[in-house]
C-alpha positions as CSV (number, residue, x, y, z in Angstrom):
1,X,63.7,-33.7,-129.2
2,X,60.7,-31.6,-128.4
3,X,57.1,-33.2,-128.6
4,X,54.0,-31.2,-129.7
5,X,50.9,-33.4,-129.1
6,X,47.9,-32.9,-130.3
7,X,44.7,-33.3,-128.8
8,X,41.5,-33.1,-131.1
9,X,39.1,-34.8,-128.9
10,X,39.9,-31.6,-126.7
11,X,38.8,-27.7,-127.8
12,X,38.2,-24.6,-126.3
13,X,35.4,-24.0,-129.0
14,X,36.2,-21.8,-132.4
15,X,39.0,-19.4,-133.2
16,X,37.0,-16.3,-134.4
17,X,38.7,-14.8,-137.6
18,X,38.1,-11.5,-136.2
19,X,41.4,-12.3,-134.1
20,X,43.2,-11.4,-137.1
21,X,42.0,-7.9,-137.5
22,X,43.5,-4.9,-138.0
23,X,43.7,-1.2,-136.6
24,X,44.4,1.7,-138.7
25,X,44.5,5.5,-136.7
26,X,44.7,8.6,-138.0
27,X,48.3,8.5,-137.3
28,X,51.7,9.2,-139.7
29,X,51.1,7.4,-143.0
30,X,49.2,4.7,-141.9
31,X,46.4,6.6,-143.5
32,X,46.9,9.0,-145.4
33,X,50.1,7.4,-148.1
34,X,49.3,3.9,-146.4
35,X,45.7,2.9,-147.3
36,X,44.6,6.3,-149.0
37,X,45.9,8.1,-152.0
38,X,43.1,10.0,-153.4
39,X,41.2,9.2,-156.7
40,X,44.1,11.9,-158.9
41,X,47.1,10.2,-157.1
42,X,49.7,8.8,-160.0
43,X,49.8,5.7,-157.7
44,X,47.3,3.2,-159.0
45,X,43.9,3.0,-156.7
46,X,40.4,2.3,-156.6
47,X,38.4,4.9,-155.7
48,X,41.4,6.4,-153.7
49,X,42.6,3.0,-151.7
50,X,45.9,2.2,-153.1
51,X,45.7,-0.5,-155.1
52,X,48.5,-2.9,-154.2
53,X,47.9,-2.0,-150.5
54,X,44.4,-3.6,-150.8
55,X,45.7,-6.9,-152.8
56,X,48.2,-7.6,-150.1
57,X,45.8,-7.2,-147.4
58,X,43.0,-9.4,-149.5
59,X,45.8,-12.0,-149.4
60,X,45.9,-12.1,-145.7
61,X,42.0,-12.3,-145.6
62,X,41.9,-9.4,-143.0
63,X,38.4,-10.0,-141.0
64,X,38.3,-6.4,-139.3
65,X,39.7,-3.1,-139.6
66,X,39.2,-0.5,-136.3
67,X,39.3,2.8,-137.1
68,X,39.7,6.1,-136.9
69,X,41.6,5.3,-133.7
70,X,43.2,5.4,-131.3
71,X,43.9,8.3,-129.2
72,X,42.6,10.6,-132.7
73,X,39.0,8.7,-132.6
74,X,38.4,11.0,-129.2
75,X,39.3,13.9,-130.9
76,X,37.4,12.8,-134.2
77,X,34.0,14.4,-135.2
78,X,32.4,12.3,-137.7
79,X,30.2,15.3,-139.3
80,X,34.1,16.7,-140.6
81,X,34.3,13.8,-142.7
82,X,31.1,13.1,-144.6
83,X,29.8,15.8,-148.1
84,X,31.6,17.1,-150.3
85,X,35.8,17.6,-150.2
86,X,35.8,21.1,-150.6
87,X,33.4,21.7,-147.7
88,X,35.6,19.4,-145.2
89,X,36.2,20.7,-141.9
90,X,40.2,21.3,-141.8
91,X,41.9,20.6,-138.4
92,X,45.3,19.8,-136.6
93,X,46.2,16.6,-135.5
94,X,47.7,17.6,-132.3
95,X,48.4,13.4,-130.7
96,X,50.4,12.6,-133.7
97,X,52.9,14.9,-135.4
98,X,50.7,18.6,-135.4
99,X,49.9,18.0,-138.9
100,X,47.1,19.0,-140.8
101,X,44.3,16.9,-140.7
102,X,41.7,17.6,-143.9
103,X,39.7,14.7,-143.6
104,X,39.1,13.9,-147.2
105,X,39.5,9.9,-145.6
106,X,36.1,10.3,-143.6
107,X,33.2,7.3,-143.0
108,X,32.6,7.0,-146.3
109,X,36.1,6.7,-147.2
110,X,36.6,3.8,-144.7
111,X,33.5,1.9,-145.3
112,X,34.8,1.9,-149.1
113,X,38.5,0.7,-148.3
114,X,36.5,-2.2,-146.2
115,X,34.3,-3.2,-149.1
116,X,37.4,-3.5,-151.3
117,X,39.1,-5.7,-148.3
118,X,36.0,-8.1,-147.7
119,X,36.0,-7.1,-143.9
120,X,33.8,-5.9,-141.4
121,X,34.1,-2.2,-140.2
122,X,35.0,-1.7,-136.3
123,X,34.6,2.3,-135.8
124,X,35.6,3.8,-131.9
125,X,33.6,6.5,-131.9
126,X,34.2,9.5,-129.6
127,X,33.3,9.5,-126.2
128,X,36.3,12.0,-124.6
129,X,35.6,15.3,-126.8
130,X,31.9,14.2,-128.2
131,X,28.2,14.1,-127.5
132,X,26.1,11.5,-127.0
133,X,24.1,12.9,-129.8
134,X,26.9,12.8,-132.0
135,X,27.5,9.5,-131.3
136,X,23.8,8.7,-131.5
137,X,23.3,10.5,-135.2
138,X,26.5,8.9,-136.4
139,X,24.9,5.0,-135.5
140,X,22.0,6.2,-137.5
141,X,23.7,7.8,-140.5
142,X,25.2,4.4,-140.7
143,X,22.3,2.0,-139.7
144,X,19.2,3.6,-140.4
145,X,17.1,3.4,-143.6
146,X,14.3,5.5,-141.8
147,X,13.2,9.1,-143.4
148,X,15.3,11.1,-140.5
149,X,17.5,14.3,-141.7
150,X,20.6,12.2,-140.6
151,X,19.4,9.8,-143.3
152,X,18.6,12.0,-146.0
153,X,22.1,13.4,-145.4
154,X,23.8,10.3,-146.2
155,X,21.7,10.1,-149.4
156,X,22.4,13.1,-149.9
157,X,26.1,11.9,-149.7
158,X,25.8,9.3,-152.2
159,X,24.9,6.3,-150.0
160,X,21.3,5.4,-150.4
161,X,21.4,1.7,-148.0
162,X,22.7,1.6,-144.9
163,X,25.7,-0.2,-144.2
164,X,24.9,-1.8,-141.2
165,X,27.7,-1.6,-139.1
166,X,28.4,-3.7,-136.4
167,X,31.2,-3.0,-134.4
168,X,31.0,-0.1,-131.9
169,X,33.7,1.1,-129.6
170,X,32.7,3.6,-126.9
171,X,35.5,5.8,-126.7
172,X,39.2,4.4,-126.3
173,X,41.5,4.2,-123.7
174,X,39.3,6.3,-121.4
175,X,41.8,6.2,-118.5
176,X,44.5,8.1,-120.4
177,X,44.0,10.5,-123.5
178,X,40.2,9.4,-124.2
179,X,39.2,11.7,-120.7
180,X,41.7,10.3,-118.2
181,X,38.3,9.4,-116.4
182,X,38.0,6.6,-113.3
183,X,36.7,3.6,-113.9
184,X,33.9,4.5,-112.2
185,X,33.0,7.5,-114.3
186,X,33.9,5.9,-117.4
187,X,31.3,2.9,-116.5
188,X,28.4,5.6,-116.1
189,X,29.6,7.1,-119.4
190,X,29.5,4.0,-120.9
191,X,26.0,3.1,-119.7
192,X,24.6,6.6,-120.7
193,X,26.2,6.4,-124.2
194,X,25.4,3.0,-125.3
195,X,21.9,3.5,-124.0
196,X,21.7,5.5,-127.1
197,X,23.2,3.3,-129.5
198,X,20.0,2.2,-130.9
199,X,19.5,-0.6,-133.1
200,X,17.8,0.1,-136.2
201,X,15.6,-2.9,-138.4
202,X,17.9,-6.1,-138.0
203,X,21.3,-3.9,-137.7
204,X,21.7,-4.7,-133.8
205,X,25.4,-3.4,-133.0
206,X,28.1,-5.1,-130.8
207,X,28.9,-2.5,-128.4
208,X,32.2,-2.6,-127.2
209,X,33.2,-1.1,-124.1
210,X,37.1,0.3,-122.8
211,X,38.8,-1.9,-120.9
212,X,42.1,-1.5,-119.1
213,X,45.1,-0.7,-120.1
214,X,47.8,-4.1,-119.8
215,X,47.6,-4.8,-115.8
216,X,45.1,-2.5,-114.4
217,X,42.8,-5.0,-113.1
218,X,40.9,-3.2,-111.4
219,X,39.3,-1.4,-114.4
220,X,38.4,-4.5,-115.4
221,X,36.4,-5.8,-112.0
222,X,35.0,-2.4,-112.0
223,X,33.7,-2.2,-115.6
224,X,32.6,-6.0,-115.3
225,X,30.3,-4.9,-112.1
226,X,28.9,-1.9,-113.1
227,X,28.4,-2.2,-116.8
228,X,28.8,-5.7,-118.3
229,X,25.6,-6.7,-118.8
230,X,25.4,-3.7,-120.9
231,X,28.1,-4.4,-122.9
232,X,29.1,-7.3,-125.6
233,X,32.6,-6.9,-124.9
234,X,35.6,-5.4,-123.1
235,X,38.7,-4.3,-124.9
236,X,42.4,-4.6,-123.4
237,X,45.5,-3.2,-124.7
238,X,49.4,-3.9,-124.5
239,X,52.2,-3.1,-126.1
240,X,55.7,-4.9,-126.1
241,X,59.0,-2.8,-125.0
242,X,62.5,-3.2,-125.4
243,X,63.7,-0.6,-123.8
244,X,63.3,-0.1,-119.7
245,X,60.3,3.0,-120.1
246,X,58.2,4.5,-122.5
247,X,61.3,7.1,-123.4
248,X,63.6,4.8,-124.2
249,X,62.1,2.2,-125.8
250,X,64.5,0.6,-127.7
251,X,65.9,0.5,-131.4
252,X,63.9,-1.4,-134.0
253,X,66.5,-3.3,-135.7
254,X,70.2,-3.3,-133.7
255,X,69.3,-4.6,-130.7
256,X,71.7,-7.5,-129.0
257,X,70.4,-11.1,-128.1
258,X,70.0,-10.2,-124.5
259,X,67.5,-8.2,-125.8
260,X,66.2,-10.4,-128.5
261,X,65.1,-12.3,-125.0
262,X,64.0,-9.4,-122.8
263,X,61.8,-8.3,-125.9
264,X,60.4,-11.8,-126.5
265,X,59.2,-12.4,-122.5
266,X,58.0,-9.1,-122.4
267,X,55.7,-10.1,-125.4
268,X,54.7,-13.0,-123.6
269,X,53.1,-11.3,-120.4
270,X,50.1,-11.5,-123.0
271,X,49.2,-15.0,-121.7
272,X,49.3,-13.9,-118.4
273,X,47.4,-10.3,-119.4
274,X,44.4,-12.7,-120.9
275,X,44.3,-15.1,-118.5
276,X,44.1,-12.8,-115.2
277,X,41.8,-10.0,-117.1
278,X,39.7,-13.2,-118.3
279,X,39.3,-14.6,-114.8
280,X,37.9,-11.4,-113.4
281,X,35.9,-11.4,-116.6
282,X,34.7,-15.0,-115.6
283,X,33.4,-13.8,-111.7
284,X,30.6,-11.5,-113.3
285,X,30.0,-13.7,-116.4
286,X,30.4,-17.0,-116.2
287,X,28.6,-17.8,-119.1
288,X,31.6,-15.7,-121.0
289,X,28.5,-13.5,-122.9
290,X,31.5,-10.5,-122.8
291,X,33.9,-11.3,-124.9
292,X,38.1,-9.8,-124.5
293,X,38.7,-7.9,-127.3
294,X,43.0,-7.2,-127.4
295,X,42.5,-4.2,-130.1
296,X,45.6,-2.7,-129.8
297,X,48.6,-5.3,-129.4
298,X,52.1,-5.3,-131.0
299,X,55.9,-4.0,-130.3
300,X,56.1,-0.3,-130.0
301,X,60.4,1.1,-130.4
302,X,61.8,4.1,-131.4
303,X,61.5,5.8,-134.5
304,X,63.8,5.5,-136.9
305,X,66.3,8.1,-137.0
306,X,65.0,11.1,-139.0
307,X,61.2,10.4,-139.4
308,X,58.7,12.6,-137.5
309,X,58.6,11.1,-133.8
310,X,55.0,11.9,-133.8
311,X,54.8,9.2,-136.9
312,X,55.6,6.4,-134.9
313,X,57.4,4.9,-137.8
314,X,59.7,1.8,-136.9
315,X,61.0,-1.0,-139.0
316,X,60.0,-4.8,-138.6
317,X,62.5,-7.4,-138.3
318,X,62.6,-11.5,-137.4
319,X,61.8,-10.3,-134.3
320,X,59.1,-9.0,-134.6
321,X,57.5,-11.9,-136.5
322,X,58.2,-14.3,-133.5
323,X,56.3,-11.5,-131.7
324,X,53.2,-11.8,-133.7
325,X,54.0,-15.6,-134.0
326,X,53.2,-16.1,-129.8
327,X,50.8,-13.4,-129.5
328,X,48.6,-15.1,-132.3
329,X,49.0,-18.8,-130.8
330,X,47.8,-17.3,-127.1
331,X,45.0,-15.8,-128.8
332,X,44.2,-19.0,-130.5
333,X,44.6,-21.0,-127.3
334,X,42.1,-18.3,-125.5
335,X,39.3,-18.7,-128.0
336,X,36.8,-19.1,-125.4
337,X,37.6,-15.9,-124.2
338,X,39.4,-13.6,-126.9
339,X,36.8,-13.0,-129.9
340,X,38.9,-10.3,-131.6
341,X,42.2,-8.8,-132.0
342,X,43.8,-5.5,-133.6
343,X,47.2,-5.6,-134.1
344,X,49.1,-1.8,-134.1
345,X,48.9,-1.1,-137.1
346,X,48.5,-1.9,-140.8
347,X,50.5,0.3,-143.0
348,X,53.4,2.4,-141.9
349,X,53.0,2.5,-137.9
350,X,54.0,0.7,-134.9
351,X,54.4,-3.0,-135.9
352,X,52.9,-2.8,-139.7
353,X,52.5,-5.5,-141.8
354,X,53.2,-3.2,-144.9
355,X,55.4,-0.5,-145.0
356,X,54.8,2.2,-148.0
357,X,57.4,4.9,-149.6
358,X,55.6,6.8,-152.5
359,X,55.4,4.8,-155.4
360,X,57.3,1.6,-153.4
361,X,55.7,-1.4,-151.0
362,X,57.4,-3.7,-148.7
363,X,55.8,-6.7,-146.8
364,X,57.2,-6.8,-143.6
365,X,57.8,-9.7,-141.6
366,X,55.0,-9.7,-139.3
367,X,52.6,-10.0,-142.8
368,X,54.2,-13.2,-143.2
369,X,53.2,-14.8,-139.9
370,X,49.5,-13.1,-140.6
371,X,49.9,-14.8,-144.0
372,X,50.9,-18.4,-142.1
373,X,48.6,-17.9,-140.1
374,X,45.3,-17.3,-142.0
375,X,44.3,-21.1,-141.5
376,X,43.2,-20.6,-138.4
377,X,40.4,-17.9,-139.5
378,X,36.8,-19.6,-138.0
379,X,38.4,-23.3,-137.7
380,X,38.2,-25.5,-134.1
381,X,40.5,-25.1,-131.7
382,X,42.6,-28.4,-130.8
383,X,44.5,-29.1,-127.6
384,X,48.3,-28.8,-128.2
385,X,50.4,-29.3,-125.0
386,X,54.0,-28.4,-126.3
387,X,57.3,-30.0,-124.1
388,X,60.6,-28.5,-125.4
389,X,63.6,-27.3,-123.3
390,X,63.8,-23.0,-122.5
391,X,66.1,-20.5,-124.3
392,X,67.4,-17.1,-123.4
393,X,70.2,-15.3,-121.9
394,X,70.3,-14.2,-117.9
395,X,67.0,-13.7,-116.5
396,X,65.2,-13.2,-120.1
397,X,64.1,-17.2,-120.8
398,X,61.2,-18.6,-121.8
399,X,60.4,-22.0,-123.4
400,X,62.3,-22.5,-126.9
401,X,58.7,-23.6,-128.5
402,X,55.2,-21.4,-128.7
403,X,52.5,-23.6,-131.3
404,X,48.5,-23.3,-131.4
405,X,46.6,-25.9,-133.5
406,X,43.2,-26.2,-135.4
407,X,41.3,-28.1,-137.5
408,X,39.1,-26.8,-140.6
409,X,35.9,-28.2,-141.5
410,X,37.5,-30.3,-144.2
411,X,39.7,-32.3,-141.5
412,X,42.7,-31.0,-142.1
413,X,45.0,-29.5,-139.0
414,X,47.0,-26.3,-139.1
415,X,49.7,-26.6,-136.5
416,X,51.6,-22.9,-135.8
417,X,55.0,-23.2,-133.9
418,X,57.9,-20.6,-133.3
419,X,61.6,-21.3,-132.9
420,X,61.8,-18.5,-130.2
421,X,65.8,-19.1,-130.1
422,X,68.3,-17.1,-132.0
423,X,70.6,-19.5,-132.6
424,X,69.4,-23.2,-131.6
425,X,67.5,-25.5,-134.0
426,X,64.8,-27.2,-133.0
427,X,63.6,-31.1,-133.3
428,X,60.3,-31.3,-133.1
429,X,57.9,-34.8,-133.2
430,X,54.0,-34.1,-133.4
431,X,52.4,-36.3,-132.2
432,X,48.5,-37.2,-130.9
433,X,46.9,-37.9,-134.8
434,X,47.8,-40.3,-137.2
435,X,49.3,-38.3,-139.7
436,X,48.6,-39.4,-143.7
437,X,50.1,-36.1,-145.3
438,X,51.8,-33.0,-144.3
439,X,53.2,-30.0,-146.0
440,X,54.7,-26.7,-144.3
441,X,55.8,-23.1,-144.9
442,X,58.8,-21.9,-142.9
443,X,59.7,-18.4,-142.3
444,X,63.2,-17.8,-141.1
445,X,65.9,-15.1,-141.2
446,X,68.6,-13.6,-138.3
447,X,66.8,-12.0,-135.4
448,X,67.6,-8.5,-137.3
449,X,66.8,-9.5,-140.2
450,X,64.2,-7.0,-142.5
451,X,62.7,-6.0,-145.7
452,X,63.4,-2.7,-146.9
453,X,62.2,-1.3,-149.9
454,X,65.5,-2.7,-152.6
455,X,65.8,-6.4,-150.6
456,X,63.5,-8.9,-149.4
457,X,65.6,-10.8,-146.8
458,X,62.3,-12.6,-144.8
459,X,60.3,-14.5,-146.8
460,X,58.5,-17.7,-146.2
461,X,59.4,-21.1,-148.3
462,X,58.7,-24.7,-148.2
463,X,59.3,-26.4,-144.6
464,X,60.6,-30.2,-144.9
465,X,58.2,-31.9,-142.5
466,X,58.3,-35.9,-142.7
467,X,55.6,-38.6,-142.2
468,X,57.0,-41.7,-140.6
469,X,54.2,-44.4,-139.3
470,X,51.7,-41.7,-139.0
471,X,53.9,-39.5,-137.1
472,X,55.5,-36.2,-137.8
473,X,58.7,-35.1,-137.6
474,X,60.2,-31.7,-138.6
475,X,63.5,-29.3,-137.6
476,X,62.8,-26.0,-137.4
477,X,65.9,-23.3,-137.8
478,X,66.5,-21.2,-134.9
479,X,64.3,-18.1,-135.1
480,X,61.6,-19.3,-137.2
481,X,57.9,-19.4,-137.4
482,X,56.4,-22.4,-139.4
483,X,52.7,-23.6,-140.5
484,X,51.5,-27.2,-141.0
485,X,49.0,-28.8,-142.6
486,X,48.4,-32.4,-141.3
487,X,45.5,-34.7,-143.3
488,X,45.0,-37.2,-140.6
489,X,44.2,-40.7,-142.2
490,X,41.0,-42.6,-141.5
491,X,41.2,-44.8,-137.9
């Protein structure tokens, strides 16, 4: 039998909810069909953000949403965005697909589809084909409630209060298609830019600098040294393969259980990703000031046959959810650390949590886990030390079990644990608190297994978890991810 045991006299401080967060790029349908419609679209929306879109995410309590990209935010000019539709700057999207690009979804667009969500806005504004003016006037169109031209113009545009945005990303991925800059140029540029990032009245931003890209560590000891005390945090990004190279990454849904495995470890080099970038992190702040910000994480396959390959459209199977079921726990675990994550990305793209056809909506998955998850948003970390015995096939194996636990300002414990076999079941015994009540959610389905837009074939349901002398005991079906809520009883 595999043990959990938990440890709540032990924490690594608070799980910040913004490592739930989103991204959504200027890329496919995620967009444009995903989150957008337009105000005369036969699809039901509010103010142009399709309606059941927004519910579904509400339900997941999305903290943050990062936008407009992405490899399209250094090639985004806010000004083409903002006035009047008819007078919107028309362009092509040449990173994703060499479609046309109107911009009718500009700032005030996304700080809309935001309001509707409840969350806070991240924008990565353009550093690789912009100005620091540009990037300047934009802060204060957003920020300001001065007299400026830049803020008559948004009144101008309907918005009389600033918004007071927060969350700033200086350019993204900076070592590849943001500039393919050094990390010693990109430091400088970083410095110079966020020097004029101003704060106006109490709006103070986060600035958020471009970190390296999965194992360059390097970048990171050489943005930590030359800029980190100018910056609030440093943002990393990873993506999980199949296949052997970035041409042939693998097939979103037939895939065999050797590769079920090699998929799985490969999503796992996260821990070691945070914990190495984090340690650098550590030798120029030790007071951990800058936080790690993983805002873009998630499998990327193939397309599926017959969409645009500059789309990036791929299904979401079981897999996948145990993907975002151990990401999410070695977030949790690195709270100290990671204070926000964007998983690639909501609607239609890369490893969605909702996937779109005209009229039709699918949850995937992935929204599931997100959805089992949500418990975690702002509660305490608690220790969980997990002993279980390892899966896999040849040299793909890891340990059968991946959890993360928390506890809620009410008392109550949320325990998160993935089955990561594909055909073993797994005992399990918490242990560590004197249980009085528990109830659970399973999800569980064939590694393969999806929702298309005719049959829901992953869906979570009630989890038969058992209180015996204070203890806990559960089985958990072999590729599963489950969610527990423990009341501990009074010592």
């Amino acid at each position: 039998m595999a043990t959990i045991t938990l440890n709540p006299a032990r924490s690594k401080g608070t799980i910040d909810k913004n490592i739930y967060g989103h991204f959504s790029e200027h890329l496919g349908r995620c967009v444009y069909q995903g989150l957008f419609v337009g105000k005369d679209s036969p699809i039901p929306n509010c103010n142009g953000m399709r309606a059941d879109v927004v519910e579904a995410l509400k339900r997941i309590q999305v903290p943050v949403l990062r936008w407009p990209g992405g490899c399209f935010a250094d090639e985004y000019h806010w000004e083409d965005g903002i006035g009047p539709l008819e007078g919107r700057k028309r362009m092509v999207n040449t990173n994703w697909g060499d479609v046309v690009e109107d911009n009718s979804f500009g700032t005030h667009e996304f700080l809309e589809l935001c309001r509707q969500l409840g969350c806070e806005p991240y924008i990565n504004a353009n550093v690789g084909s912009g100005t620091v003016r540009e990037m300047a006037e934009w802060v204060e169109y957003l920020n300001s409630d001065g007299d400026s031209s830049v803020v008559r113009r948004r009144r101008a545009n309907g918005r009389q209060d600033s918004w007071g945005v927060k969350y700033w990303g200086v350019g993204n991925e900076s070592w590849g298609c943001g500039g393919n800059m050094r990390p010693e140029y990109y430091a400088d540029e970083f410095r110079r830019y966020a020097t004029f990032c101003r704060k106006y009245g109490e709006n103070r931003l986060f600035k958020i600098a471009c970190g390296p890209n999965a194992d360059d560590y390097s970048w990171t000891a050489t943005l930590m040294e030359r800029a980190g005390r100018f910056m609030d945090a440093l943002t990393l990004h990873y993506y999980t393969l199949c296949g052997d190279d970035w041409e042939h990454k693998g097939s979103a849904t037939r895939f065999t259980p050797e590769e079920f495995y090699k998929t799985l470890v490969r999503a796992l080099r996260m821990e070691e990703l945070v914990s190495r970038h984090g340690a650098i992190m550590d030798r120029y702040d030790p007071q951990r000031r800058v936080g790690l910000i993983v805002d873009e994480w998630g499998a990327w396959y193939d397309v599926e046959p017959g969409t645009n390959p500059g789309f990036l459209y791929q299904q979401n199977t079981m897999r996948d959810a145990l993907i975002a079921a151990l990401t999410l726990n070695i977030f949790n675990r690195h709270c100290d650390r990671v204070v926000m994550a964007n998983l690639a990305q909501t609607v239609n793209v890369l490893q969605a949590v909702i996937l779109t056809e005209g009229e039709r909506m699918t949850l995937t998955p992935t929204y599931h886990v997100f959805d089992l998850y949500r418990e975690h948003q702002g509660a305490r970390e608690v220790d969980c030390f997990v002993e279980c015995d390892s899966t896999g096939l040849g040299d793909w194996r890891l340990d059968q079990l991946s959890a993360s636990a928390s506890q809620s300002a009410d008392g109550l414990i949320t325990v998160t644990v993935a089955n990561l076999s594909a055909s073993a079941c797994a005992d399990v015994a918490l242990r560590g608190v004197q249980a009085e009540e528990v109830a659970g959610r399973v999800l569980s389905a064939p590694m393969d297994a999806f929702n298309d837009f005719d049959q829901q074939r992953v869906a979570p349901a009630l989890l038969d978890a058992r209180v015996e002398n204070g203890c806990v005991d559960l089985q958990l079906p072999p590729c599963s991810v489950a969610a527990l809520r423990i009341r501990p009883g009074r010592a």
